[in-house]
MIDOKOL-701056 format. One record per residue (C-alpha): residue number from 1; x, y negated, z negated. Coordinates in steps of 0.25 Angstrom, whole numbers, plus 5000, padded with zeros to 4 digits. Each point is the difference from the previous one (the first is absolute). Layout:
<sekols>
<sekol NUM <X Y Z>>,
...
</sekols>
This chain:
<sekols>
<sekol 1 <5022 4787 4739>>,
<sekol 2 <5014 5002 4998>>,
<sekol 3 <5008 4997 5012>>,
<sekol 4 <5006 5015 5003>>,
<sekol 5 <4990 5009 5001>>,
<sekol 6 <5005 5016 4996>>,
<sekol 7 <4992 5013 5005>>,
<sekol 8 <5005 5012 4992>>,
<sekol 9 <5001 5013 5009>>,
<sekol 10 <4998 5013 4995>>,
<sekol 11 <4996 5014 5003>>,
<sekol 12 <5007 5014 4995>>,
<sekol 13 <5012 5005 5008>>,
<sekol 14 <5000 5004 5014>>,
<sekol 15 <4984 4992 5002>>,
<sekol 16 <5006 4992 5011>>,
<sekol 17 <5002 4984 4994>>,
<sekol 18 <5015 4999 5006>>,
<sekol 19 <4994 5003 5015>>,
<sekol 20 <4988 4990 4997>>,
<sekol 21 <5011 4990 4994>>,
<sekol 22 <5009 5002 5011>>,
<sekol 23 <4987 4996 5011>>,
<sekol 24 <4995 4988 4992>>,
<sekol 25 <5016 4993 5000>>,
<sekol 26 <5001 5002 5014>>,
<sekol 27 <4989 4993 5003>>,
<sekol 28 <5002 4983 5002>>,
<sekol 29 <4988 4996 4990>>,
<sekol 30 <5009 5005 4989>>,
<sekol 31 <5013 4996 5003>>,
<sekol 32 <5002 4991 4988>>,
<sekol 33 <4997 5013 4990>>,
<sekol 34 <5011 5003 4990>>,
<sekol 35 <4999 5017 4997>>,
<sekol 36 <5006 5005 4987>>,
<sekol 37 <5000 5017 5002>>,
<sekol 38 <5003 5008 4987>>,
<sekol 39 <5014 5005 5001>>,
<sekol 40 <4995 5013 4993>>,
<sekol 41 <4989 5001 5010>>,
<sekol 42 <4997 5004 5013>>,
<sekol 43 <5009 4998 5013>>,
<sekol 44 <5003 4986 5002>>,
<sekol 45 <4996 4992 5010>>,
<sekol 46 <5005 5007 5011>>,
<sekol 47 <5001 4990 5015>>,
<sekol 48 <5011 4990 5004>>,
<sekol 49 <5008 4991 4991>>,
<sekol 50 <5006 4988 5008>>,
<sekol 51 <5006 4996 4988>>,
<sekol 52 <5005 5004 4985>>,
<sekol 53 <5000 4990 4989>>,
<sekol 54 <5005 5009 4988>>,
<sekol 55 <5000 5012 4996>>,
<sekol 56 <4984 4996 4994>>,
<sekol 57 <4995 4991 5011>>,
<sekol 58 <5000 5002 5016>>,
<sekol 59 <4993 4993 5011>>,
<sekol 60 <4991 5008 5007>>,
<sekol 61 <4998 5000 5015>>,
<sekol 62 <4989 4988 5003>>,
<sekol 63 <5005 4991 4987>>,
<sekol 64 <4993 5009 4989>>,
<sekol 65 <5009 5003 4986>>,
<sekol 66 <5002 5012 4994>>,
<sekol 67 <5005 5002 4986>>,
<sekol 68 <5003 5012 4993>>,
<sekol 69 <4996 5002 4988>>,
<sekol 70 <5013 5001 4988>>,
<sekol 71 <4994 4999 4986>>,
<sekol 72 <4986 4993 4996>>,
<sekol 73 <4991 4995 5011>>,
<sekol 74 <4998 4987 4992>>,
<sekol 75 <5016 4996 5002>>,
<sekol 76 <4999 5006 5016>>,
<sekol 77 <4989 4989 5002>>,
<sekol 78 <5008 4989 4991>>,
<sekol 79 <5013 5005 5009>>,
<sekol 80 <4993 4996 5014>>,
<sekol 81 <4994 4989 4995>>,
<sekol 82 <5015 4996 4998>>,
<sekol 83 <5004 5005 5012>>,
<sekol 84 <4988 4990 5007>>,
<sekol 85 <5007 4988 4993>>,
<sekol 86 <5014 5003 5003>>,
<sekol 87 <5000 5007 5013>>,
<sekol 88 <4987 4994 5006>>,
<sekol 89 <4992 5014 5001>>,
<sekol 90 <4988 4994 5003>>,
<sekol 91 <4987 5010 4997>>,
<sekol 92 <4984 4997 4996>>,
<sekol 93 <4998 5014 4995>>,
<sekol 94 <5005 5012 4992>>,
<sekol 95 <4996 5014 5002>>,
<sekol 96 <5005 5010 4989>>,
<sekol 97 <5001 5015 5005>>,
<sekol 98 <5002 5006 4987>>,
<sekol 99 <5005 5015 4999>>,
<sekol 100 <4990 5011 5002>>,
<sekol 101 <5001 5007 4985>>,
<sekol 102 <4998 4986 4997>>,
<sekol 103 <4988 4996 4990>>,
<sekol 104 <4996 4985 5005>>,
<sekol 105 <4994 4996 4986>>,
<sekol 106 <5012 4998 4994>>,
<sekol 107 <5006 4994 5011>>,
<sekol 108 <4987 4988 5000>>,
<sekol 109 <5003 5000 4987>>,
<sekol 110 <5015 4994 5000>>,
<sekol 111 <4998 4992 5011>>,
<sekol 112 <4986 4993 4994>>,
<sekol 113 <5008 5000 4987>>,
<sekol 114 <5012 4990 5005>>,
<sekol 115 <4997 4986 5000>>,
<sekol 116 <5010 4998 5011>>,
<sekol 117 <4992 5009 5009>>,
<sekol 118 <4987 4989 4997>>,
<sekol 119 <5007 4989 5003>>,
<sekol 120 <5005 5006 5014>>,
<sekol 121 <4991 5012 5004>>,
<sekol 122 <4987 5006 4998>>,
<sekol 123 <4995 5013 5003>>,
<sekol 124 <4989 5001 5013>>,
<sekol 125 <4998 5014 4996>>,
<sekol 126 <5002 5014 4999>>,
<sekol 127 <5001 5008 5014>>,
<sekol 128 <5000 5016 4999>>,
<sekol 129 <5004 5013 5011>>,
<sekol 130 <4994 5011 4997>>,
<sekol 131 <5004 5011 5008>>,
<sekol 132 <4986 5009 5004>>,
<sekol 133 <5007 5013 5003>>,
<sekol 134 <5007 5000 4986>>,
<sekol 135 <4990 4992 4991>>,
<sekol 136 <4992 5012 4992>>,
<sekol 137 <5015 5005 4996>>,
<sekol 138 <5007 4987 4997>>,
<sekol 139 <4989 4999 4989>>,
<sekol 140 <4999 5013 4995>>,
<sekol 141 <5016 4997 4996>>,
<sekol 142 <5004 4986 5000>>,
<sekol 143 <4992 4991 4991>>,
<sekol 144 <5005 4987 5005>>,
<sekol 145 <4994 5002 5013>>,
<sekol 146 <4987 4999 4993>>,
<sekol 147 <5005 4986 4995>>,
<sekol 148 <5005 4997 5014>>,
<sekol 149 <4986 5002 5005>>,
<sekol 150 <4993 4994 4988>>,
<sekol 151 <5006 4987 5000>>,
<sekol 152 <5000 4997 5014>>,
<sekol 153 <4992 4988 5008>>,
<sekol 154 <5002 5007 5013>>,
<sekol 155 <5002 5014 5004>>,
<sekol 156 <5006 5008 5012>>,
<sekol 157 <4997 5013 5002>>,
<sekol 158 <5010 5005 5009>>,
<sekol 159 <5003 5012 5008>>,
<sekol 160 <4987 5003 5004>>,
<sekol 161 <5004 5008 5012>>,
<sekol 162 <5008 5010 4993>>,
<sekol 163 <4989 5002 4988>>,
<sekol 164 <4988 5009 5004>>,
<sekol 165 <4986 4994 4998>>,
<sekol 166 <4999 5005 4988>>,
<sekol 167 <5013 4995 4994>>,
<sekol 168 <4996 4987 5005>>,
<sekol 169 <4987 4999 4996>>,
<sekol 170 <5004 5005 4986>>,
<sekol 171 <5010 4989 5000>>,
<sekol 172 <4988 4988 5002>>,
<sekol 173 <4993 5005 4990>>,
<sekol 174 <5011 5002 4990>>,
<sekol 175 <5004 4986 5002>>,
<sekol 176 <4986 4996 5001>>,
<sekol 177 <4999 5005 4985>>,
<sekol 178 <5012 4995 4996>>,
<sekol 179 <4999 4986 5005>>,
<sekol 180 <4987 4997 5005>>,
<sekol 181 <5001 4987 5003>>,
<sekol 182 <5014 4999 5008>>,
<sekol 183 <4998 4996 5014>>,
<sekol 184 <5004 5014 5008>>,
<sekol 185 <5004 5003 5014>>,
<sekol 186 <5003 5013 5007>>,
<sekol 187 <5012 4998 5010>>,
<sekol 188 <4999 5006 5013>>,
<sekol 189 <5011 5007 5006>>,
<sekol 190 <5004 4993 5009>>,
<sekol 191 <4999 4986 4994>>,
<sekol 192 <5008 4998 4990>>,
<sekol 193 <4996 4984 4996>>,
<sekol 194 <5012 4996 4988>>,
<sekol 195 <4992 4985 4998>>,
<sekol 196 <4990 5011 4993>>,
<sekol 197 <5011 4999 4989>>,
<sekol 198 <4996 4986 4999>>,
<sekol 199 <4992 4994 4990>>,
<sekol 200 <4997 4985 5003>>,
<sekol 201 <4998 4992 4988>>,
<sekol 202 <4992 4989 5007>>,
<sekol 203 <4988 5012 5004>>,
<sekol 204 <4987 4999 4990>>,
<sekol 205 <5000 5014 4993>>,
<sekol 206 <4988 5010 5007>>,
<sekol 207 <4987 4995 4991>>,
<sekol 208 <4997 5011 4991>>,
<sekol 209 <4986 5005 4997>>,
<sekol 210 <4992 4995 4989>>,
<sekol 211 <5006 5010 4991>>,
<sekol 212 <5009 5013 5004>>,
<sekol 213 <5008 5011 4991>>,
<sekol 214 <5003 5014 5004>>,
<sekol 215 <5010 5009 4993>>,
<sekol 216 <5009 5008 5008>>,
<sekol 217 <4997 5014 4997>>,
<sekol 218 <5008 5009 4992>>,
<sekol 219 <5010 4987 5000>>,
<sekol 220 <5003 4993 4986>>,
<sekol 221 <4998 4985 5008>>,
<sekol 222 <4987 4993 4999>>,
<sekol 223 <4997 4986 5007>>,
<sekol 224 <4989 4992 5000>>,
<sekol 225 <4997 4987 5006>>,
<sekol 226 <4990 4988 4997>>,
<sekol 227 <4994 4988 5010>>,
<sekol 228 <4993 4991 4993>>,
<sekol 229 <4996 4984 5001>>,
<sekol 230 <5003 4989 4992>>,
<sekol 231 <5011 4992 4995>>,
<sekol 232 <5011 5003 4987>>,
<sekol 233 <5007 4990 4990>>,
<sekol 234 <5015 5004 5002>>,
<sekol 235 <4999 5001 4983>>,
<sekol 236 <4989 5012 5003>>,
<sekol 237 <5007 5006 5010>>,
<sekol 238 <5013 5001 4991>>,
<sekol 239 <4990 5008 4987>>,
<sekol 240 <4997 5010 5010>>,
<sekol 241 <5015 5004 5005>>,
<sekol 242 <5003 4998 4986>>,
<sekol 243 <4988 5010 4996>>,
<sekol 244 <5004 5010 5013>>,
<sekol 245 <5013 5002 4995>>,
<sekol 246 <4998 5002 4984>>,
<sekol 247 <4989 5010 5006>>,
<sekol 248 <5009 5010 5011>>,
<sekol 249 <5015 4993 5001>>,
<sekol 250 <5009 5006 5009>>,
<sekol 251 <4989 5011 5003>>,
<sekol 252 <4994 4988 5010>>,
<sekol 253 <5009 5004 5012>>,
<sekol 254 <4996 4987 5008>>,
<sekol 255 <4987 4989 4999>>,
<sekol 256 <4999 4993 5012>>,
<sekol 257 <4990 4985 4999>>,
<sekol 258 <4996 4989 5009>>,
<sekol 259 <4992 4990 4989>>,
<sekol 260 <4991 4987 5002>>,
<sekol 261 <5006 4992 4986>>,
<sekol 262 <4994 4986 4999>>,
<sekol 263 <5014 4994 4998>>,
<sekol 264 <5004 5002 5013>>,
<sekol 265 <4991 4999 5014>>,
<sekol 266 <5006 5012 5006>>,
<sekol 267 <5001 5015 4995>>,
<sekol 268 <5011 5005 4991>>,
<sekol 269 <5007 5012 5005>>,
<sekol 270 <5005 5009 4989>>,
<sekol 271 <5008 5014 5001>>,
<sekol 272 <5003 5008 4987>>,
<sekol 273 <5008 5011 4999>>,
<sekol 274 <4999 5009 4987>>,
<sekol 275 <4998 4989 4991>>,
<sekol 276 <5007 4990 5005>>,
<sekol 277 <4992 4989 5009>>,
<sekol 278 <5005 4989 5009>>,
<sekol 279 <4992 4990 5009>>,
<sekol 280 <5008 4997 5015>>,
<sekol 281 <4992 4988 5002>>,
<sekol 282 <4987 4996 5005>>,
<sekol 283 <4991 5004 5013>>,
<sekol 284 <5002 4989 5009>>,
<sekol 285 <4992 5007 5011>>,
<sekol 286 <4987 5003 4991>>,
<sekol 287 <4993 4989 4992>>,
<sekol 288 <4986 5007 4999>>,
<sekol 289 <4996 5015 4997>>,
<sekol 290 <4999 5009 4986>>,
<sekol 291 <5008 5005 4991>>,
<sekol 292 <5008 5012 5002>>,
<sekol 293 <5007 5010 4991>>,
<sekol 294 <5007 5013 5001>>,
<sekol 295 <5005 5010 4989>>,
<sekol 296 <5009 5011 5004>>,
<sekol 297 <5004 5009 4987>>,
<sekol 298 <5005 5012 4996>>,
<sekol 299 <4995 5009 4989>>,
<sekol 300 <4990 4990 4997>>,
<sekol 301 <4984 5004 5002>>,
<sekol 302 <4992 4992 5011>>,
<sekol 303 <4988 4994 4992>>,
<sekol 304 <5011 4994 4992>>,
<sekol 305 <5005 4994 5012>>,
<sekol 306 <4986 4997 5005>>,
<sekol 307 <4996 4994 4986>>,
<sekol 308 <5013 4990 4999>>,
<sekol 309 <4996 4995 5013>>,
<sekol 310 <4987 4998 4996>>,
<sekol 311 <5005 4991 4987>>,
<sekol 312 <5008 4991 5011>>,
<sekol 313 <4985 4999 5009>>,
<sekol 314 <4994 4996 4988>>,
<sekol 315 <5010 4988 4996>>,
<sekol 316 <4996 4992 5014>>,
<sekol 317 <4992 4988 4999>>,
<sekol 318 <4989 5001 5016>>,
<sekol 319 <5004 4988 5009>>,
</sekols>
């Protein structure tokens, strides 16, 4: 993997991901995180500074760096990776809270588009807030709450003791739909645990069932998802991405892989985001196991999902 990992945090205004990011720099583990909040988005973060850098980058209280965010997210990052040569601000990670009207494909997008970003960073994952008490209106009239959902490797669904059962239980299952296959927690009320927001790159990704697709209901994204054995020739590999993208384009919100190629003797991660696909290295921590694949669109029917990953299944040679 690249050497700095970056978990994007996102979830609509007021869901809570300030508090949660607040809990997780205060604690010693992540002392060596570098934040970067959206100056157009919710309140910064808000405990002691023992020290200001510039008007951009301060020095939280127990070593963390906080950088607020002027202009693109690609120049922040290139800013503090500066800042780490010149000034020795040593950090390991990045966590991105982006604003809360924010749409996170877009933002994927630019980061995995910049070969400056690969050749420094790569992205761990996607972590999402979702606020139970507000979650059925959020959706009824903010779209890219839907996205911020959809496009997530984890979800939080917070505020549970202010929802009633039926709010929360309306939420689980509308994230259920929406993204089947995120890893999901409930936060209790009085434990509010921020390493939640963190995605470790180094973790083997849950194993996914032999073959899984849902549609979230009365949602436009689909999502499907493939496991299968078997082992690739990078050359295959690269006719099906070509074919996915001919085929749906930027209406593939995100395609997330781990794959066996007989090039290499461990598996290839891959992320795509609407088109566009990057690979952040290999798997050092898992040499054996299937395939695995997943399809997140927009707009775009299931069975076509479900038959594209069927094409790549059917390219794999048995072991």
């Amino acid at each position: 993997m690249s050497d700095i990992p970056v978990v994007l945090v996102t979830g609509f205004l007021g869901a809570g991901k300030t508090t949660l990011l607040n809990d997780l720099l205060k604690r010693p583990a992540f002392r060596d995180t570098a934040v970067v909040i959206n100056e157009a988005g919710d309140a910064g973060i808000d405990h002691a500074l023992i020290e200001t850098g510039s008007d951009e980058v301060m020095l939280l209280e127990g070593g963390c760096i906080c950088c607020r965010m002027k202009g693109s997210l690609n120049a922040t990052l290139n800013g503090l990776l500066r800042r780490r040569a010149m000034d020795d601000f040593a950090f390991r990670r990045v966590v991105v809270e982006t604003s809360g009207l924010a749409d996170p494909a877009p933002v994927l997008h630019a980061l995995i588009a910049d070969p400056l970003f690969n050749r420094h960073f790569s992205i761990a994952g996607v972590t999402t807030v979702v606020d139970a008490a507000n979650f059925a209106t959020t959706l009824a009239h903010h779209p890219e709450g839907m996205t911020q959902v959809a496009l997530a490797d984890r979800i939080l669904i917070s505020k549970a003791d202010l929802a009633t059962a039926d709010q929360l239980a309306a939420a689980e299952r509308e994230v259920a739909m929406l993204n089947p296959l995120a890893e999901c927690h409930v936060l209790p009320a009085s434990a509010r645990d921020g390493t939640l927001l963190w995605i470790d790159p180094r973790e083997t990704p849950r194993p996914l069932s032999r073959r899984f697709s849902a549609t979230g209901v009365g949602h436009a994204v689909t999502t499907a998802s493939l496991a299968f054995p078997g082992r690739l020739t990078q050359d295959q590999v690269d006719a099906w991405l070509d074919r996915v993208s001919d085929l749906f384009g930027a209406a593939l919100l995100r395609l997330k892989g781990i794959l066996h190629l007989e090039e290499v003797p461990q598996p290839v991660v891959l992320h795509g985001v609407q088109g566009l696909v990057y690979s952040p290295g290999l798997l050092a921590n898992a040499a054996g196991g299937e395939n695995r694949m997943v399809l997140i669109a927009r707009g775009i029917e299931e069975q076509d999902l479900a038959d594209a990953l069927t094409l790549l299944a059917g390219m794999a040679r048995p072991d």
